[in-house]
Structure formats: C-alpha cells, structure tokens
Backbone as JSON Lines, residues from 0, in Angstrom:
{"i":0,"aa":"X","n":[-118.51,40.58,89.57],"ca":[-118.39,41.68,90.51],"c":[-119.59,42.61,90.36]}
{"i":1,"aa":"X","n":[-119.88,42.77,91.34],"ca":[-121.24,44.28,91.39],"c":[-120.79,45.37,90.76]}
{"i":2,"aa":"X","n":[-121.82,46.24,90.29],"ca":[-121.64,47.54,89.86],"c":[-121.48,48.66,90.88]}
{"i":3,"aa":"X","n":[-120.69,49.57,90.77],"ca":[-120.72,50.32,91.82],"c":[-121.55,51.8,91.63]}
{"i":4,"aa":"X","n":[-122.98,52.05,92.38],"ca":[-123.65,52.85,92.69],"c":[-123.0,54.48,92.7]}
{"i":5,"aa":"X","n":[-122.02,54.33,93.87],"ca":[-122.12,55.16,94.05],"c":[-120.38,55.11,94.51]}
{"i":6,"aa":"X","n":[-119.51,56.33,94.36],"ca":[-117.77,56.55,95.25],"c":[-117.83,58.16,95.43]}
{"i":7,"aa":"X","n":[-117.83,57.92,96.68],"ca":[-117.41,59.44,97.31],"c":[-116.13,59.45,98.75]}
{"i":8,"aa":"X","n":[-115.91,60.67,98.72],"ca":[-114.56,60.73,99.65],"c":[-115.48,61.24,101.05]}
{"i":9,"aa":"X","n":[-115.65,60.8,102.46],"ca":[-116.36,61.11,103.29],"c":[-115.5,62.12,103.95]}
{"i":10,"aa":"X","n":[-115.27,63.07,104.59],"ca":[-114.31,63.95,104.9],"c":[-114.49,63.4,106.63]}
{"i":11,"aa":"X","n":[-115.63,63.1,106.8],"ca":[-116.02,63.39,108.76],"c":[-115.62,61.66,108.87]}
{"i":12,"aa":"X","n":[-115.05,61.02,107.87],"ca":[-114.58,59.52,108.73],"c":[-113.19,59.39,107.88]}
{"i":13,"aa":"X","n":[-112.69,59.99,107.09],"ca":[-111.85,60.46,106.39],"c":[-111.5,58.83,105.24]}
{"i":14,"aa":"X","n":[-112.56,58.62,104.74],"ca":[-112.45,57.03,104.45],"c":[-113.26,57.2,102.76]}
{"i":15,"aa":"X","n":[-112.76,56.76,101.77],"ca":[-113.42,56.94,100.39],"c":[-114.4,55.72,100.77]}
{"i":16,"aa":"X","n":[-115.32,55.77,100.14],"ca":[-117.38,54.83,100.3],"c":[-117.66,54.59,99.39]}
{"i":17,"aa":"X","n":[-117.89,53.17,99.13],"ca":[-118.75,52.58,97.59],"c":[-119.35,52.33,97.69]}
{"i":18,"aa":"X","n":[-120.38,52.14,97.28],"ca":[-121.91,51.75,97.64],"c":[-122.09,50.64,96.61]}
{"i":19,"aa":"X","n":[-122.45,49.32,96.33],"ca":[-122.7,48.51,95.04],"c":[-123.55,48.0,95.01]}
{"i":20,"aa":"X","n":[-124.38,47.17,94.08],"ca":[-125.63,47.23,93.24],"c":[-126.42,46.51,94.75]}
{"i":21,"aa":"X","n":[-125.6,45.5,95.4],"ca":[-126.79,44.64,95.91],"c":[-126.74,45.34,97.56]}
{"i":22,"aa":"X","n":[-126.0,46.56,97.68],"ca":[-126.5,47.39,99.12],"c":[-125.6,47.0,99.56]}
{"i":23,"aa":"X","n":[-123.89,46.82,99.14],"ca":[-123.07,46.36,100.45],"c":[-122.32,48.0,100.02]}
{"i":24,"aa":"X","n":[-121.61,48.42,101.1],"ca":[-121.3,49.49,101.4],"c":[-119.55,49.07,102.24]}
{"i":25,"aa":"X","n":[-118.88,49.66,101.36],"ca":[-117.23,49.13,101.21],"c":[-116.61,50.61,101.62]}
{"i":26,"aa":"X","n":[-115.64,50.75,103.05],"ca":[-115.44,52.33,103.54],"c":[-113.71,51.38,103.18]}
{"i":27,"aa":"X","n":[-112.86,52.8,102.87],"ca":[-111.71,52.27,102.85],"c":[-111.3,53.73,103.92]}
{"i":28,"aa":"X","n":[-110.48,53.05,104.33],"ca":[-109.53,54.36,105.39],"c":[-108.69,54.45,105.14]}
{"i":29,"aa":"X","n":[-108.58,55.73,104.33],"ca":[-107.74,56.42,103.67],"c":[-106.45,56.54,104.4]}
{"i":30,"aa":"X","n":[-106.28,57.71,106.15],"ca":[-105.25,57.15,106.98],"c":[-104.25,55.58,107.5]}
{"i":31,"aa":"X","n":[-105.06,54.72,107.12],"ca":[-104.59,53.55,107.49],"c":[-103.97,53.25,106.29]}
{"i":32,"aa":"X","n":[-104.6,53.8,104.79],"ca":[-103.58,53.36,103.63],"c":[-102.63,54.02,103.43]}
{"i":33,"aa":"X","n":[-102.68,55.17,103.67],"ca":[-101.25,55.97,103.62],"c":[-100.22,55.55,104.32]}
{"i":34,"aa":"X","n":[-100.64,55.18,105.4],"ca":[-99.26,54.76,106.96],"c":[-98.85,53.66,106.56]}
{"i":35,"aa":"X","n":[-99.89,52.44,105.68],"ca":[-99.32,51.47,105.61],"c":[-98.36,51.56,104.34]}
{"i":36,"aa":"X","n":[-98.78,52.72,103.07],"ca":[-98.12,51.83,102.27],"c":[-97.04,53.05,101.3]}
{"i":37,"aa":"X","n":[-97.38,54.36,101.91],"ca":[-96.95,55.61,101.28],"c":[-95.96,55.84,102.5]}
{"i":38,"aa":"X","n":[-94.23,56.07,101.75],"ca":[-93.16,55.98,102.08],"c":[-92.34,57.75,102.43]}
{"i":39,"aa":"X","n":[-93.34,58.69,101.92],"ca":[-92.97,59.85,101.97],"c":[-93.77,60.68,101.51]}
{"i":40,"aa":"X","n":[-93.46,62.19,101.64],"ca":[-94.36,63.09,101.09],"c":[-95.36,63.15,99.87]}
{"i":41,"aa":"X","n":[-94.22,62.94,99.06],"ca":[-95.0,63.13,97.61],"c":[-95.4,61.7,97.48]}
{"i":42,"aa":"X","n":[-95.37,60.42,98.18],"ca":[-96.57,59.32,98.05],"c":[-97.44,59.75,98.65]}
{"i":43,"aa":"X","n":[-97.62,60.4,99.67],"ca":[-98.76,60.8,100.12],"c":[-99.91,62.0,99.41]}
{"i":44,"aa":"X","n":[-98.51,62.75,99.19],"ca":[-99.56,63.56,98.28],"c":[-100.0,63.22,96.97]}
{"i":45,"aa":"X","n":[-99.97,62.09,96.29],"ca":[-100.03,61.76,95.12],"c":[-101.76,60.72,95.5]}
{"i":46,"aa":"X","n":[-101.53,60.08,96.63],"ca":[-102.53,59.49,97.13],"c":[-103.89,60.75,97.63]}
{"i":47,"aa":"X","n":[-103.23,61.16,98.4],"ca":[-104.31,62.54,98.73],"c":[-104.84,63.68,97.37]}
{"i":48,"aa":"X","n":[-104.3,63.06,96.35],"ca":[-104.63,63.72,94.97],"c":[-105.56,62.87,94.45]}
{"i":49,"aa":"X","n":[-105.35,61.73,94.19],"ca":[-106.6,60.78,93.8],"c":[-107.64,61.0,94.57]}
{"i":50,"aa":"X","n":[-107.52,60.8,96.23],"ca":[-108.75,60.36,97.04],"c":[-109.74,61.54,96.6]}
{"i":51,"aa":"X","n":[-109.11,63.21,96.5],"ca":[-110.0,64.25,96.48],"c":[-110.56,64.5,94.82]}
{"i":52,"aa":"X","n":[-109.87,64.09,93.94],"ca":[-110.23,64.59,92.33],"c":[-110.46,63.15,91.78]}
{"i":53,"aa":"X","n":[-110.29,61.67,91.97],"ca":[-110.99,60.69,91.54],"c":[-111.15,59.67,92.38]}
{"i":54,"aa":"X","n":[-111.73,59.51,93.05],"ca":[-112.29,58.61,94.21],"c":[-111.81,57.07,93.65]}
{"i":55,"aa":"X","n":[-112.93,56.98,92.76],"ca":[-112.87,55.66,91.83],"c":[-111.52,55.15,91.48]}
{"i":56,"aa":"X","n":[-110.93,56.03,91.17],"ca":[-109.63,55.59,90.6],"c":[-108.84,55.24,92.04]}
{"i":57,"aa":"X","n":[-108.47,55.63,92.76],"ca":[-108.15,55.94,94.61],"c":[-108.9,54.19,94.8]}
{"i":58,"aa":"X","n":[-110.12,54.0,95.04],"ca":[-110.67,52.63,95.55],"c":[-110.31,51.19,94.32]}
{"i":59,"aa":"X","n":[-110.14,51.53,93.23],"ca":[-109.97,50.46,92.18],"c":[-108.43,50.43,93.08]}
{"i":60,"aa":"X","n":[-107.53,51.49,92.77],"ca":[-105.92,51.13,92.95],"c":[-106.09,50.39,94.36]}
{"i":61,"aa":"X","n":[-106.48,50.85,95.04],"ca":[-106.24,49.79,96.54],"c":[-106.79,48.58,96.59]}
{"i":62,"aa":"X","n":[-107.78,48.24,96.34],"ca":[-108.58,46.81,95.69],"c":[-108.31,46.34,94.88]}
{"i":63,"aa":"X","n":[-107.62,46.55,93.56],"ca":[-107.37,45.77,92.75],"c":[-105.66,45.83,92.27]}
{"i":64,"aa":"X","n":[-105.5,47.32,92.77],"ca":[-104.1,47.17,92.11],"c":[-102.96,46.82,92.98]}
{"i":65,"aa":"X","n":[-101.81,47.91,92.71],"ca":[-100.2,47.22,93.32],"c":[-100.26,48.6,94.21]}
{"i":66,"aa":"X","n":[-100.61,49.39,95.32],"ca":[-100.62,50.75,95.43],"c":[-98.68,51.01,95.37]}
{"i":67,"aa":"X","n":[-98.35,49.99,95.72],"ca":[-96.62,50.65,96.05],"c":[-95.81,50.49,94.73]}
{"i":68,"aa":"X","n":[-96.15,49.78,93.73],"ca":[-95.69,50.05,92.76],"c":[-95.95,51.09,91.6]}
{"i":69,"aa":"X","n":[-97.78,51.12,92.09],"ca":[-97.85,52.7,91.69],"c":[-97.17,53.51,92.01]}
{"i":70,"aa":"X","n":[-97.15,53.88,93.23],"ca":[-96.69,55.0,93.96],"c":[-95.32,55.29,93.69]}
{"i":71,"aa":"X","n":[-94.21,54.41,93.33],"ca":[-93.04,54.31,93.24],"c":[-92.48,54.56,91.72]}
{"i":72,"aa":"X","n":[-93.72,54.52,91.29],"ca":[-93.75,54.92,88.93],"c":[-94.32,56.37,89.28]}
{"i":73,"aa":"X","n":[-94.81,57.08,90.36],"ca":[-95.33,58.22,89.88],"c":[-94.9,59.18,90.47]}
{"i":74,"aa":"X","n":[-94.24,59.13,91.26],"ca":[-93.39,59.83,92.38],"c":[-91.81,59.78,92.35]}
{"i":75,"aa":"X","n":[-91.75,60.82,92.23],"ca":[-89.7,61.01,92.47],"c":[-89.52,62.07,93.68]}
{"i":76,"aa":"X","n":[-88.52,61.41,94.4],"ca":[-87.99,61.72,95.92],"c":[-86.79,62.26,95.54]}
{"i":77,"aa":"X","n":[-86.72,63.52,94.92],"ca":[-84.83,64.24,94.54],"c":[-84.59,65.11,96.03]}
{"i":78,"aa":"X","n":[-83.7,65.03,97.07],"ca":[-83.4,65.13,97.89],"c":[-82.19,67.07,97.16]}
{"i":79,"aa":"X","n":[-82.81,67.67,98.32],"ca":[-82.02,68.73,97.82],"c":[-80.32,69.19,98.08]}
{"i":80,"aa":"X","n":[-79.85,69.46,97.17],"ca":[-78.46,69.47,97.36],"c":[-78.12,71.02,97.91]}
C-alpha cells in the first residue's frame, strides 16, 4: 500500500482527501457515509467527531475497517424516560 502524503477534511466538497505517494488522490464523502451507515444522532456525531479532530483515523475506519460495528461499540442510544 502507498504512503499517505497528505489527509485533510475539505469543508467546500464536504469529503475527507488523501493524497498518496504515487499522486492518486482518494475523496471520501463524508454525507454519503453517514446516510449509508450511521443509524442516529450520536453515530453521526461520533463520525462528525473523527472527520473534524482526526481525519486519518475517519479515512482508515471507512477503508479498512467495520464503520457499523464501530459505531455500535462507541455509541449508546438511552432513549429518555
């Protein structure tokens, strides 16, 4: 696998950007991962917490990892009584 140059969060295409060693340029859309795979608020906001304070970590979990089994270990939905 390439090294990655460069991960930033683009705000004006709303999509995290990797840049890697041999010039390929990898946009993930951030909106399209949420709708597809974040089930409620606090998945979303747990996702919208990575994309803005660790990018890297945000593009590894969607490329390499489980995002819904993350999301489902880090998030609790207590419904108010």
């Amino acid at each position: 696998m390439m090294k990655i140059l460069s991960c930033e969060f683009n705000i004006d295409t709303a999509c995290v950007e990797l840049r890697l060693t041999d010039g390929t340029l990898i946009s993930i859309d951030c909106t399209a991962v949420e709708n597809e795979v974040a089930d409620n608020m606090y998945q979303r906001s747990e996702l919208d917490w990575l994309i803005y304070n660790d990018p890297a970590a945000y593009a590894d979990l969607i490329l390499n990892g489980d995002p819904e089994t993350y999301l489902k270990s880090v998030t609790e939905n207590k419904p108010l009584d």
